[in-house]
BALOBA-1460 file (C-alpha; in Angstrom, 3 decimals):
// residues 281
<rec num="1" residu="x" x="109.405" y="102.638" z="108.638"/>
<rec num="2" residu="x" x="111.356" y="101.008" z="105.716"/>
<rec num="3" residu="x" x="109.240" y="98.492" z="103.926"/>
<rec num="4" residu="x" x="111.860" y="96.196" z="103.543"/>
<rec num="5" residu="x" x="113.245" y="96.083" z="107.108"/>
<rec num="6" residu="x" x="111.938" y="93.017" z="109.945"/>
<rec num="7" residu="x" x="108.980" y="93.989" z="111.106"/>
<rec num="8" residu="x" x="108.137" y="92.773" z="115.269"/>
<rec num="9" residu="x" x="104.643" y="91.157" z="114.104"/>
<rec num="10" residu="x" x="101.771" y="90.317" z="116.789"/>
<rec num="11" residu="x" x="99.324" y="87.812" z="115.726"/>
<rec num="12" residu="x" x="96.846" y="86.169" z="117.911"/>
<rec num="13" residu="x" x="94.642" y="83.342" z="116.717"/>
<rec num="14" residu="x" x="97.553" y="82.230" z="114.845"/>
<rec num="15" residu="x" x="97.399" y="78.581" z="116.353"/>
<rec num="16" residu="x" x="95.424" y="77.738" z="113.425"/>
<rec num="17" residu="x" x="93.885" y="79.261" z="110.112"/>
<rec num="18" residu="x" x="94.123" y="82.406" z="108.639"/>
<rec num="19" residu="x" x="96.720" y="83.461" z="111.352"/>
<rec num="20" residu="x" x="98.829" y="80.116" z="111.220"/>
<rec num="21" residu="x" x="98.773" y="81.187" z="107.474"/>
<rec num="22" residu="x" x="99.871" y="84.754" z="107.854"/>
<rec num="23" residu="x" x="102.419" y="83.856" z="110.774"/>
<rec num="24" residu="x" x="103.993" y="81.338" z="107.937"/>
<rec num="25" residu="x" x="104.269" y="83.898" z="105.107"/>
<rec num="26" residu="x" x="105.342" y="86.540" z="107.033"/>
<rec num="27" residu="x" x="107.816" y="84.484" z="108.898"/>
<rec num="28" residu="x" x="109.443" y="83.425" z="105.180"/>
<rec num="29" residu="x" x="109.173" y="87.546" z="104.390"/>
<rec num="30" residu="x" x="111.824" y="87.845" z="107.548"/>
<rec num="31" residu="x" x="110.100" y="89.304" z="109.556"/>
<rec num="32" residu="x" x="109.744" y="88.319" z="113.686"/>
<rec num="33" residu="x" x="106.625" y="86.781" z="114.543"/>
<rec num="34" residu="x" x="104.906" y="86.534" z="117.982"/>
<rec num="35" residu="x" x="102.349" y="83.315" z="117.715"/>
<rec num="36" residu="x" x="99.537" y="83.935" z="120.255"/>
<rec num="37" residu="x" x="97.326" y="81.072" z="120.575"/>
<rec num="38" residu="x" x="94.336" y="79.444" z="123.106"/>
<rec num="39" residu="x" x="95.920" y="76.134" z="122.566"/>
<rec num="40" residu="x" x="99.697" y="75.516" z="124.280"/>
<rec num="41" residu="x" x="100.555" y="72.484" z="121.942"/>
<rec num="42" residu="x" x="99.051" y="73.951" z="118.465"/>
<rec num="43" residu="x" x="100.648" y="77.388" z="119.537"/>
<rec num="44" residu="x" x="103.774" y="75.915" z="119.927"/>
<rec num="45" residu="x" x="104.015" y="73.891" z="116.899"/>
<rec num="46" residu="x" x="103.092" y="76.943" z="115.153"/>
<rec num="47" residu="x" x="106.007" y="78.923" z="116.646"/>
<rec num="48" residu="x" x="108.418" y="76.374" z="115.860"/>
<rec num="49" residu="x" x="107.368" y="75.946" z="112.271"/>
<rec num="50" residu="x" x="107.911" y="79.927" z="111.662"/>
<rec num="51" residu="x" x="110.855" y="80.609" z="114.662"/>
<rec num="52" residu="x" x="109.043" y="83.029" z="116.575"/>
<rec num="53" residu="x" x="107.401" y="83.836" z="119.978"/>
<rec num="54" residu="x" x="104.901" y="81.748" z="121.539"/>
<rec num="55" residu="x" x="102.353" y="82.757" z="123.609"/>
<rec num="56" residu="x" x="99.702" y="81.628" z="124.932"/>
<rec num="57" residu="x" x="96.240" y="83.343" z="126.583"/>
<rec num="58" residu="x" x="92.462" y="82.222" z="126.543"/>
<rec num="59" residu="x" x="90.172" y="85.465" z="125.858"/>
<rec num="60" residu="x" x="87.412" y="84.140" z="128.072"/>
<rec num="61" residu="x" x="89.303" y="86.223" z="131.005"/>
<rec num="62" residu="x" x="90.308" y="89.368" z="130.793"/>
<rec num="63" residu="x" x="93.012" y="88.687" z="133.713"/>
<rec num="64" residu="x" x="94.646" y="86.347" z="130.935"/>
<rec num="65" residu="x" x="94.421" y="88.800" z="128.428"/>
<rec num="66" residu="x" x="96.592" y="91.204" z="130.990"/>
<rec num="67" residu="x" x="99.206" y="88.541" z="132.061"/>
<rec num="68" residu="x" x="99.525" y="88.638" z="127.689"/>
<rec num="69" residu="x" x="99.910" y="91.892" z="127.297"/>
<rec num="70" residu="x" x="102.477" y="92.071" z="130.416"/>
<rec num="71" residu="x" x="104.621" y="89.123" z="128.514"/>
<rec num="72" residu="x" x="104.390" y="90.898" z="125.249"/>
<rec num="73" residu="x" x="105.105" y="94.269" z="126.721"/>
<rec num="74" residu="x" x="108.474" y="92.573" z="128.217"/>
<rec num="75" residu="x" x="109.847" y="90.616" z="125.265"/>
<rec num="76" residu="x" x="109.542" y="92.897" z="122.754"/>
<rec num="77" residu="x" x="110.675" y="96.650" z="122.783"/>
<rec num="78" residu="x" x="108.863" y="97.909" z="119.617"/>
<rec num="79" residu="x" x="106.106" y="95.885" z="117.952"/>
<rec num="80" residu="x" x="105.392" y="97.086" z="114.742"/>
<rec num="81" residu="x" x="102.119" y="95.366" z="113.738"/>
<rec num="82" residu="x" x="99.398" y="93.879" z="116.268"/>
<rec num="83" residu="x" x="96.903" y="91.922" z="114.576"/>
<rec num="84" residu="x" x="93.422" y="91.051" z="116.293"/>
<rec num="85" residu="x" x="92.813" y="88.231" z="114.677"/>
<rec num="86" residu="x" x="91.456" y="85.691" z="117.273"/>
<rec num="87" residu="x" x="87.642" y="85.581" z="117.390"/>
<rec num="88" residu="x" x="84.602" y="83.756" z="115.751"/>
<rec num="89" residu="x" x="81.235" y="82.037" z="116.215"/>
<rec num="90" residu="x" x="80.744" y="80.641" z="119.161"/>
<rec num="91" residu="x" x="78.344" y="78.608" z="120.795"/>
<rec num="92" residu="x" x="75.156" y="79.235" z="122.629"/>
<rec num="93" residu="x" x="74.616" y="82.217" z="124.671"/>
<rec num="94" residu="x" x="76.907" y="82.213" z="127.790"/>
<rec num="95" residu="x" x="78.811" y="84.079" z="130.214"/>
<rec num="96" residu="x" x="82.701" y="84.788" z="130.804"/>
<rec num="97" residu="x" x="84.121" y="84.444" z="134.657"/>
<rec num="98" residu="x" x="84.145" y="88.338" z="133.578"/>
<rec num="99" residu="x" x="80.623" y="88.661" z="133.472"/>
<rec num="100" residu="x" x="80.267" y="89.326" z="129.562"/>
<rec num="101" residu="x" x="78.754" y="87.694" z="126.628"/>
<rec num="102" residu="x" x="81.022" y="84.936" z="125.219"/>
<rec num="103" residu="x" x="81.377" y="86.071" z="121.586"/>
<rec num="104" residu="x" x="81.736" y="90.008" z="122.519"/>
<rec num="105" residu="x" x="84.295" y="89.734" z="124.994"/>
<rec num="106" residu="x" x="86.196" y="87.485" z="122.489"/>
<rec num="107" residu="x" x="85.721" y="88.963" z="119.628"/>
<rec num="108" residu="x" x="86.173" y="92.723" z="120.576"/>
<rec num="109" residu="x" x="86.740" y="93.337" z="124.553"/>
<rec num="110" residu="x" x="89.567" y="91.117" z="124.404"/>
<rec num="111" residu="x" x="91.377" y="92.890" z="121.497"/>
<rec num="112" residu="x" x="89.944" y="96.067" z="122.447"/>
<rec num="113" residu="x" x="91.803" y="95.483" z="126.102"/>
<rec num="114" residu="x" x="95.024" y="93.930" z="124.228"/>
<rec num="115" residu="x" x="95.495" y="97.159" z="122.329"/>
<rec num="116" residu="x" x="94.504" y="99.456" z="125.140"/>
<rec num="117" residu="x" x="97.308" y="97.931" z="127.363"/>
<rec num="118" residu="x" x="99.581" y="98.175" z="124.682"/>
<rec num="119" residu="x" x="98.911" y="101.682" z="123.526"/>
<rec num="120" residu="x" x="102.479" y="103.452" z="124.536"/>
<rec num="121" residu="x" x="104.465" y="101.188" z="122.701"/>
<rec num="122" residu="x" x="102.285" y="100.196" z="119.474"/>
<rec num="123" residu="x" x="102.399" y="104.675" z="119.346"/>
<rec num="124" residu="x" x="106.239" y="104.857" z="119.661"/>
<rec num="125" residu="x" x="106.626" y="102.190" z="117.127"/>
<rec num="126" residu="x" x="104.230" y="103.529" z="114.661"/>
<rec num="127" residu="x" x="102.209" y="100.651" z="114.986"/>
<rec num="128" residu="x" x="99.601" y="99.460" z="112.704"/>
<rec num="129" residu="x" x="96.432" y="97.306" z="114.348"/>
<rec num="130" residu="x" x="94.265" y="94.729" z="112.228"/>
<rec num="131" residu="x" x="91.059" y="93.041" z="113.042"/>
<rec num="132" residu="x" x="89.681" y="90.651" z="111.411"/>
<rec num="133" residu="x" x="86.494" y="91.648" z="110.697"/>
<rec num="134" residu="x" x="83.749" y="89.649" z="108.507"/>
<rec num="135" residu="x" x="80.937" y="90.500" z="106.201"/>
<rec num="136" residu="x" x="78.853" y="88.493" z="108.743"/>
<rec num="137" residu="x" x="79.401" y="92.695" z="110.399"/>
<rec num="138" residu="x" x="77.043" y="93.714" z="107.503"/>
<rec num="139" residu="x" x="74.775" y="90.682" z="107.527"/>
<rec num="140" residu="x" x="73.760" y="90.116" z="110.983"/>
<rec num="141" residu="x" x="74.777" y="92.644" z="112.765"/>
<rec num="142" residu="x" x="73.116" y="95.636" z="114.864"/>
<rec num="143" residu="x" x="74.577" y="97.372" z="117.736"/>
<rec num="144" residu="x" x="73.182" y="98.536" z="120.538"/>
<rec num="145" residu="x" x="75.762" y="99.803" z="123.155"/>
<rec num="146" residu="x" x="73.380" y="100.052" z="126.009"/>
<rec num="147" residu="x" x="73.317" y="96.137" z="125.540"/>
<rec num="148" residu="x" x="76.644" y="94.964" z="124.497"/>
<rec num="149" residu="x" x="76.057" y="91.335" z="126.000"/>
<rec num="150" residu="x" x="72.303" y="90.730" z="123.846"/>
<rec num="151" residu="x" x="70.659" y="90.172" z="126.795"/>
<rec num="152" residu="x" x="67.824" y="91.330" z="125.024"/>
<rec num="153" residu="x" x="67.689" y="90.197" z="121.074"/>
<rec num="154" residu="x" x="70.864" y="87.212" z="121.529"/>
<rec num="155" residu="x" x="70.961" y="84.928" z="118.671"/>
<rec num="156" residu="x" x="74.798" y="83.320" z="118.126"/>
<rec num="157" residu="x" x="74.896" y="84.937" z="114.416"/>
<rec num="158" residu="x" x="73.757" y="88.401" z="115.863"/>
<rec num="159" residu="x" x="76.405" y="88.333" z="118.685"/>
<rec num="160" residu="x" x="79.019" y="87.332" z="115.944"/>
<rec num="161" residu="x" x="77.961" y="90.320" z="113.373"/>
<rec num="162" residu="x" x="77.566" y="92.277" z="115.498"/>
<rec num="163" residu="x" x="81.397" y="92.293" z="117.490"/>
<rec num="164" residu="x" x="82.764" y="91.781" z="113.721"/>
<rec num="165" residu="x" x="80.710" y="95.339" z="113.205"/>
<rec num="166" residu="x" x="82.364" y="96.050" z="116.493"/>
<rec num="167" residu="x" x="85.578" y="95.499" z="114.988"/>
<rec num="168" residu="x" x="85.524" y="97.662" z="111.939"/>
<rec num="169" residu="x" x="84.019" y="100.690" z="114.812"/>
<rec num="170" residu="x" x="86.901" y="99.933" z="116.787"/>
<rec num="171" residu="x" x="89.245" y="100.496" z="113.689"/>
<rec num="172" residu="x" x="87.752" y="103.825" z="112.799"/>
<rec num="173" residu="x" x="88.300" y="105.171" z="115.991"/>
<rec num="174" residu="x" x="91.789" y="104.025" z="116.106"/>
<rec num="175" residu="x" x="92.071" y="105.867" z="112.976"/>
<rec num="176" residu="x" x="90.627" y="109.102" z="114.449"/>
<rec num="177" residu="x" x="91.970" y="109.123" z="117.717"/>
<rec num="178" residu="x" x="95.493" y="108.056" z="117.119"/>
<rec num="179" residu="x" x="96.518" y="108.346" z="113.331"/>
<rec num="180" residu="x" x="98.322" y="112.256" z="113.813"/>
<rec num="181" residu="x" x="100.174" y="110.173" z="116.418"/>
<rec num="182" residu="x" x="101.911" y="107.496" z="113.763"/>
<rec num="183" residu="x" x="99.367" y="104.814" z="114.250"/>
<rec num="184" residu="x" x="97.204" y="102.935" z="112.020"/>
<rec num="185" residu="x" x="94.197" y="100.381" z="111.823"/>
<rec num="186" residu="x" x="92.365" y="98.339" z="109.154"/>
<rec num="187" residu="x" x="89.535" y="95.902" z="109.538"/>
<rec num="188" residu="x" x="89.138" y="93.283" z="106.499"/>
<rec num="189" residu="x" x="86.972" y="90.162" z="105.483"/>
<rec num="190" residu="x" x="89.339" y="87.529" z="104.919"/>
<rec num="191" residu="x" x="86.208" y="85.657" z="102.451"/>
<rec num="192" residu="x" x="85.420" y="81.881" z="103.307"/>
<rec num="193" residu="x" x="88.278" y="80.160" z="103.957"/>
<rec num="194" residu="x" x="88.545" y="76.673" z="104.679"/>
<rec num="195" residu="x" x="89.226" y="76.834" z="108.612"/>
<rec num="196" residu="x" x="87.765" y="75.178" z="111.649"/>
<rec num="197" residu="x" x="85.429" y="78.713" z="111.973"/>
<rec num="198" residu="x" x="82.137" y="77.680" z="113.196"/>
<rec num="199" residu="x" x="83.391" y="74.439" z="115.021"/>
<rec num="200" residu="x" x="82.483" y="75.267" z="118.584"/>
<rec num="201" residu="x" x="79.144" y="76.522" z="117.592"/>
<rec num="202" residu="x" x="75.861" y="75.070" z="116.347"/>
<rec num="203" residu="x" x="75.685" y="77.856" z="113.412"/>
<rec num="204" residu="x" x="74.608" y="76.568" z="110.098"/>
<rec num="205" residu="x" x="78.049" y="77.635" z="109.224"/>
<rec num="206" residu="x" x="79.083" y="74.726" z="111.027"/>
<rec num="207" residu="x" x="78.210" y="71.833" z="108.291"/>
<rec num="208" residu="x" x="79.933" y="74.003" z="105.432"/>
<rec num="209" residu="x" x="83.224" y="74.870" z="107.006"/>
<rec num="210" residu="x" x="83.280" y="71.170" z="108.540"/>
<rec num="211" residu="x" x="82.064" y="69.110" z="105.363"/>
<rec num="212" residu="x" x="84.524" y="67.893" z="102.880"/>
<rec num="213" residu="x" x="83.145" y="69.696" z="100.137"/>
<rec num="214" residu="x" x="83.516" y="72.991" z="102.303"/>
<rec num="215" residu="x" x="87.018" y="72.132" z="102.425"/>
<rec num="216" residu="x" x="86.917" y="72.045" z="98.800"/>
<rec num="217" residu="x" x="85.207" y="75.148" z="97.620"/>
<rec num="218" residu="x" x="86.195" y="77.323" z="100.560"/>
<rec num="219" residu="x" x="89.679" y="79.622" z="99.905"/>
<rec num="220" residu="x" x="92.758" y="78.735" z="101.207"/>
<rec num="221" residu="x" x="94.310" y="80.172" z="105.039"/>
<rec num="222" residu="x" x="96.708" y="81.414" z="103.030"/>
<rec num="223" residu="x" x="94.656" y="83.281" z="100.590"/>
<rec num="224" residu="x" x="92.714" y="84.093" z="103.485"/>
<rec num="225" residu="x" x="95.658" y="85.471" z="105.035"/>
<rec num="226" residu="x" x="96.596" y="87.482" z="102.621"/>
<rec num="227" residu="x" x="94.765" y="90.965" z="102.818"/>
<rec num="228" residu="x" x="96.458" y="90.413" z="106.837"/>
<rec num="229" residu="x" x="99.948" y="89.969" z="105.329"/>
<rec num="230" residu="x" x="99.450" y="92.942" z="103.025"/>
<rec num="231" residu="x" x="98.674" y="95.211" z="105.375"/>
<rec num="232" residu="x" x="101.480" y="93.473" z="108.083"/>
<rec num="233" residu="x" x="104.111" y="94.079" z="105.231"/>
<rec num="234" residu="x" x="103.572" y="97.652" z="104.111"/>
<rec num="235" residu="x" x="102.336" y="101.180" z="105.529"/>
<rec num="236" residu="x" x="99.048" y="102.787" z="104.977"/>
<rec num="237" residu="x" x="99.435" y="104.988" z="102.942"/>
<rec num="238" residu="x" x="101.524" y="102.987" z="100.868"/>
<rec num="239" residu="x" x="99.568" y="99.989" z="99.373"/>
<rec num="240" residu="x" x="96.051" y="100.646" z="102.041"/>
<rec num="241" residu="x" x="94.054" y="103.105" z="103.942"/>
<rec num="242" residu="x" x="94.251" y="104.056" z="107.597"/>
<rec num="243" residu="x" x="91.011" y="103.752" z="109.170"/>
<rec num="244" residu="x" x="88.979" y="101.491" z="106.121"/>
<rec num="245" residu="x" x="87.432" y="98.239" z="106.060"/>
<rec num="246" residu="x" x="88.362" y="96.238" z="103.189"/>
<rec num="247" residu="x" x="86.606" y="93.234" z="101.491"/>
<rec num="248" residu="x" x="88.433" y="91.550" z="98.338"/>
<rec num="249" residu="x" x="91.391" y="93.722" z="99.052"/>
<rec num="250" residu="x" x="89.559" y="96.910" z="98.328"/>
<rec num="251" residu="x" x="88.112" y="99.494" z="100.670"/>
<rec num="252" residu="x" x="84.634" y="98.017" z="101.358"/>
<rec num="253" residu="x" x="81.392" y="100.086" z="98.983"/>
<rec num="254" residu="x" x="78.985" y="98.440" z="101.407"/>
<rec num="255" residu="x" x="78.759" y="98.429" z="104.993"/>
<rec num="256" residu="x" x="76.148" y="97.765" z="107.457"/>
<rec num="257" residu="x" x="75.367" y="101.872" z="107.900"/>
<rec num="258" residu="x" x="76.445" y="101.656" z="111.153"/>
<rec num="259" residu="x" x="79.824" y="101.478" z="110.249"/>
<rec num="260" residu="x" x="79.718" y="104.852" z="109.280"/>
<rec num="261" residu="x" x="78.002" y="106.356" z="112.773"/>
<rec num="262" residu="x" x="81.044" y="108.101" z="114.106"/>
<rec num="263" residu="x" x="79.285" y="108.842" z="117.302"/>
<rec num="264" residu="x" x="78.370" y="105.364" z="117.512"/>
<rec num="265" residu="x" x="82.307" y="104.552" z="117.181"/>
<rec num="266" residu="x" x="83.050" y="107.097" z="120.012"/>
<rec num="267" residu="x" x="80.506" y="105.573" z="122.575"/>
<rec num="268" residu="x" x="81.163" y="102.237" z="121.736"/>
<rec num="269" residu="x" x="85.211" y="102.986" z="122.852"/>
<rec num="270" residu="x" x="83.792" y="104.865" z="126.287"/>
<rec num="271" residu="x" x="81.697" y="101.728" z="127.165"/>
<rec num="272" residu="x" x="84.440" y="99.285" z="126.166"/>
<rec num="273" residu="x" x="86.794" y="100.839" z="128.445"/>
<rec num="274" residu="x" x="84.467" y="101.188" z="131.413"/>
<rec num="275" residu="x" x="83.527" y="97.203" z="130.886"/>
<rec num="276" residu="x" x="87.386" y="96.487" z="131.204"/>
<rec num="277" residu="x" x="88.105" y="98.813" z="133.131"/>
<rec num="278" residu="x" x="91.289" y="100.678" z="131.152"/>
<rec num="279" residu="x" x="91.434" y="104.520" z="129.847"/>
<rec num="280" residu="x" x="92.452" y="104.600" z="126.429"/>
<rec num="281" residu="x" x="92.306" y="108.128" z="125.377"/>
């Protein structure tokens, strides 16, 4: 599509952070934003401050992420961009009312389910789809799909590198399953940013991103933001590559080497849809 014409712009986790940040500058770009948020207050004050969409869903059940999808589906007939962006460190190992580790169903069954039920229209728009992914994918990560919930090896940093490695699998096979049908995907480290990341967890991250002198030598949301904006804004092909993971707003020269397991990709999509029960093909 033109470059320069109003994009329809999903962003969830945009209540706060790098996606309040992004839903602000794109918002100012013209473009129409759709604020999805856990929070109904900060998601509203959000939507007001950039004139968009609110909407609000927790990803701790699947049913809400359905009802969102349903809402989205209904108010908007294209979307042009959906960006994953809600997710993080959580807290000690624990269950949804779905029956799945906290941080994976957050972090990558939600978004995985989001995009699944959106599927026909994100292809007849020629959609692109972000995640937020981290580095924390190449530094404590390791997948094993026959246990998605770390019943076996759980530690909270493992779950969390491992869905953000989730994420950048889930953007490859985007890429390859959809691309010569218009769509595309990226999956980026937005870099430490001064956020409330870590807050609901007892991670040593927690004392950084809390402290004040976190808040001082951490980046900006909006520089944070801004790989998500860049990609939001223009077409792969154009100013980014369908299918990469990017850190520092290049295409990423190291990667946990699971990243690059394209039969690791493919299984990890079949036993994402059985857990939430939707066929994406």
């Amino acid at each position: 599509m033109d470059t320069n014409s109003p994009r329809t712009i999903v962003i969830t986790g945009a209540s706060d952070g790098i996606g309040a940040a992004a839903a602000r500058l794109l918002s100012a770009a013209g473009h129409r934003i759709a604020v999805v948020g856990r929070s109904p207050e900060k998601t509203a004050r959000v939507a007001r401050d950039v004139g968009g969409d609110h909407f609000v869903a927790d990803f701790t059940s699947l049913a809400d992420v359905r009802r969102l999808a349903g809402e989205l589906d209904d108010a908007y007939p294209r979307i042009d961009v959906l960006a994953n962006n809600a997710g993080g460190i959580l807290g000690d190992r624990s269950k949804t009312v779905d029956g799945h580790e906290r941080t994976l169903q957050v972090n990558h069954l939600a978004p995985f389910l989001l995009t699944g039920l959106l599927l026909d229209k994100l292809l007849t728009s020629r959609a692109s789809v972000i995640q937020t992914s981290s580095v924390g994918a190449r530094l404590f990560g390791h997948l094993d799909v026959d246990d998605l919930d770390h019943d076996r090896d759980f530690t909270a940093h493992r779950a969390y590198g491992t869905a953000k490695l989730e994420n950048i699998l889930f953007t490859t096979e985007l890429h390859r399953r959809f691309h010569d049908q218009g769509l595309s995907s990226a999956a980026f480290h937005p870099g430490g940013v001064a956020t409330n990341f870590g807050a609901e967890s007892t991670s040593f991250f927690r004392p950084l991103y809390q402290s004040r002198i976190g808040k001082m030598v951490l980046a900006t949301p909006e520089k944070g933001a801004a790989q998500l904006v860049r990609f939001a804004r223009t077409d792969s092909g154009t100013g980014w590559q369908s299918g990469a993971y990017y850190e520092g707003g290049r295409v990423a020269r190291r990667v946990h080497p699971q990243a690059r397991d394209a039969d690791l990709a493919r299984r990890l999509w079949d036993r994402s849809a059985e857990l939430v029960g939707v066929d994406v093909r």
